[in-house]
C-alpha positions, 0 to 999 in steps of 0.5 A: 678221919675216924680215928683222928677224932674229926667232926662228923660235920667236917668229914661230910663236908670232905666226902662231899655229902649233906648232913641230915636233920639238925646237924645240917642246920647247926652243924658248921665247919670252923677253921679250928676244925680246918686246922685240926683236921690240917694236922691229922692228915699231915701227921698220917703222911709224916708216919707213912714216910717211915716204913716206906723209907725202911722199904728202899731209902730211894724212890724214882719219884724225885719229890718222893726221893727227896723226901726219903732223904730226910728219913733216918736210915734204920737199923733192923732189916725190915720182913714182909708180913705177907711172907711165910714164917720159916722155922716156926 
């Protein structure tokens, strides 16, 4: 939530957590924030269906399945950052 910008007041509200001094005082939630917030995480989820596509265009997951479907094939083989570079 840090990095999309969200209210202080509303990222507290999420985790559950009071917010101290003043801000618990004047510090409300609006349904702007809401919608704001709403968007970020959508947008987060959206661009995590790409490389998980990129993984395997199939899931065993049906909903998860019919996702990836809607994601375009891609073109370049996908490597794992995690695998030793050979030849370097």
């Amino acid at each position: 939530m840090d990095e999309d910008q969200i209210a202080d007041v509303l990222k507290s509200e999420r985790l559950g957590h009071d917010e101290p001094g003043m801000r618990s005082v004047y510090g409300h939630v609006s349904p702007a924030m809401r919608a704001e917030l709403k968007a970020a995480l959508q947008a987060r989820w959206e661009d995590s269906l790409r490389p998980r596509a990129a993984l395997s265009p199939v899931s065993a997951v049906p909903l998860l399945n019919q996702l990836l479907a809607d994601i375009p094939p891609v073109s370049k083989p996908v490597r794992s950052h995690l695998a030793p570079k050979i030849g370097h």
